[in-house]
N, C-alpha and C positions, 0 to 999 in steps of 0.2 A: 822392608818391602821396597820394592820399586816406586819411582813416583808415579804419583797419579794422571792420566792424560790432562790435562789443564784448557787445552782448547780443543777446536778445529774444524767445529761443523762447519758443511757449505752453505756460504754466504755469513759468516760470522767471520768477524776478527777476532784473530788469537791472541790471547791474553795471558802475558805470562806471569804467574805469581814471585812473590820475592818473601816469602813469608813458608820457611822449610822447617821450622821448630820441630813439629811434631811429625816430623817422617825417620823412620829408621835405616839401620842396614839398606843398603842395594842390592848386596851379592847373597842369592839364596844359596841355603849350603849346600844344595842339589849340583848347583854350577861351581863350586868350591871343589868337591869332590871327583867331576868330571862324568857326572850317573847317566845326562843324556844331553844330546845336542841336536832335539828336535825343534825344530821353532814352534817357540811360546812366547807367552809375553815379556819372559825376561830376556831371551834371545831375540827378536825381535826389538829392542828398545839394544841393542848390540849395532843396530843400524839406525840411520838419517844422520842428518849436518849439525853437527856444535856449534851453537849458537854466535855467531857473528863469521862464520864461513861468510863470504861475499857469491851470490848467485847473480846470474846473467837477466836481464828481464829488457823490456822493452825503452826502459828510464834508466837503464845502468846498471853498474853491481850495485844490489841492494844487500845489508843483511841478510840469510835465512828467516831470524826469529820477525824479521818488519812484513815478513809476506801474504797476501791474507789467500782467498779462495778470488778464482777473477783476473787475479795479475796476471798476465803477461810474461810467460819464460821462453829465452834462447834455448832453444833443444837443438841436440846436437842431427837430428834427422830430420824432423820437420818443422822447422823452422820458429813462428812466435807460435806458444800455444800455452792456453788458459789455463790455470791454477784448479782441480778440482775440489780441493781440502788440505787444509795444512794440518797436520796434528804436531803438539808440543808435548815433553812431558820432562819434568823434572828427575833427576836422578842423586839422592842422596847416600852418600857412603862415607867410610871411615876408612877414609884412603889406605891406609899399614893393611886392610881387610880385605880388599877388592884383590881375587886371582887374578893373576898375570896375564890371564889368557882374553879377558877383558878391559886390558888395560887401552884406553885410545893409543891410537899412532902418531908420532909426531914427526910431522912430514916438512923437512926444511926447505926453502924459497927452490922455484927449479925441479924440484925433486921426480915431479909428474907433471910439469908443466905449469905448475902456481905458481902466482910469481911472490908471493908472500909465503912465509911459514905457518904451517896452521893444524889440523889434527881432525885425525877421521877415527869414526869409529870401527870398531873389527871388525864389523858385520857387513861394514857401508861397502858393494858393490862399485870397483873403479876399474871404468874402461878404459886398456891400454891396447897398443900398439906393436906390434915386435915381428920382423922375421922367426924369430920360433915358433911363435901361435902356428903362424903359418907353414912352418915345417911340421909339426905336431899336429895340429889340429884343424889345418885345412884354409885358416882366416887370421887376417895378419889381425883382426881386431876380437879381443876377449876380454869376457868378465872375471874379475877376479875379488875376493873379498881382499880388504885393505891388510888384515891381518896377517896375509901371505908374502907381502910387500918390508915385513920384519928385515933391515940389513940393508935393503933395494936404492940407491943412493943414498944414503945417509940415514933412512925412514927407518925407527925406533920406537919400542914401547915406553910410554910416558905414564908415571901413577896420576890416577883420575882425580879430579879436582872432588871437594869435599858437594858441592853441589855442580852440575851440569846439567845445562838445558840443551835438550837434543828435539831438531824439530824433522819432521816425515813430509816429503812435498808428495801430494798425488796427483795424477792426470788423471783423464780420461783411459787414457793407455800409458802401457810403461815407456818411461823416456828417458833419456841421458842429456843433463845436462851440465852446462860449464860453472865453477867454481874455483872462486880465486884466480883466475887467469884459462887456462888451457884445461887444466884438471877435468877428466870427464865422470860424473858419478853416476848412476843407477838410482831411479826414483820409481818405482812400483807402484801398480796399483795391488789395493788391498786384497781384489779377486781376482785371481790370474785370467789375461784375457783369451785365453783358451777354454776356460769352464764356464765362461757366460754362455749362455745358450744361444743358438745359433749367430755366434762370432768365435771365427779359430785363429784371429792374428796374435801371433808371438811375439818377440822382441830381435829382432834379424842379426842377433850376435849371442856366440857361444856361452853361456853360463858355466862355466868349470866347477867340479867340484873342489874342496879343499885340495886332494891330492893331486889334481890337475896340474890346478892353479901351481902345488910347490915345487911338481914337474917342469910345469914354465920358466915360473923365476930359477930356479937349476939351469934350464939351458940359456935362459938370456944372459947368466953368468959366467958362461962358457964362449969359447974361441974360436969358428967355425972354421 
């Protein structure tokens, strides 16, 4: 099973456990298989920061897993803004086990603007930059799952460690902020700010789907 959420209410500090004895498997054989890739809890735990990512905040790069509800984060749009809820949650696996397709990515120094080497997860939404968006898709700036970034300067799949802590930052509204230097990621709120009732604001940058997204990195590999 997947780990258990371990923290995150608002106004609580997150607390992360170190005591994984009795947790199993990660990868349900549903996701082994390939049967659906609708988000659910285990595709959803596909996204947030690996614990010891460095985020932006108003006191410096801090940790992810140090962040509570409150703090103070660099957004890459609107500037300092409050922390709604951090959620954490453990992921244990028998690494030779874990499909390829969930393997984190291991993104070398540089790669996306990090200045250190670090790893994202598949799922994690990283805003980039490119004259192709822009040819393609109307905006030089787009969302792309990390997973599509497979090849993209150096960035590779890495087998998962036997326990990872992956933590979920949330605003008020969805926001992009900086990690490990330049790197821009995608932080969601839990209910798209569109389907709150009478609030219709979005996120002002393209969300690709997977096939998009592999269209992209195709042409940003190409020679115009």
């Amino acid at each position: 099973m997947w780990g258990d959420l371990v923290g995150g209410s608002t106004g609580k500090r997150v607390r992360i456990t170190h005591s994984f004895a009795d947790r199993g498997d990660a990868w349900p054989s549903a996701m082994v298989a390939g049967a659906s890739r609708q988000r659910n809890g285990a595709d959803a735990l596909c996204e947030g920061l690996i614990a010891d990512t460095l985020v932006a905040t108003e006191t410096g790069w801090r940790p992810v897993q140090e962040l509570q509800p409150g703090d103070r984060i660099v957004t890459f749009d609107n500037g300092m803004r409050p922390l709604k809820a951090v959620h954490a949650a453990t992921l244990h696996t028998a690494a030779e086990r874990a499909p390829r397709q969930v393997w984190p990515m291991q993104v070398p120094a540089g790669a996306l603007g990090n200045r250190t080497a670090m790893q994202l997860m598949p799922g994690q939404s990283v805003l980039i930059e490119s004259d192709a968006a822009e040819m393609l898709y109307g905006d030089p700036f787009s969302m792309v799952p990390a997973s599509v970034l497979d090849g993209h300067n150096g960035i590779t799949r890495t087998a998962p460690q036997v326990e990872t802590v992956v933590v979920t930052l949330e605003f008020d509204e969805d926001e992009v902020v900086y990690a490990n230097g330049m790197l821009l990621v995608h932080c969601a709120v839990s209910q798209p700010a569109a389907a709150r009732p009478g609030d219709s604001a979005v996120l002002p940058y393209q969300r690709l789907t997977e096939a998009q997204a592999r269209s992209l990195m195709k042409a940003m590999h190409q020679p115009f």
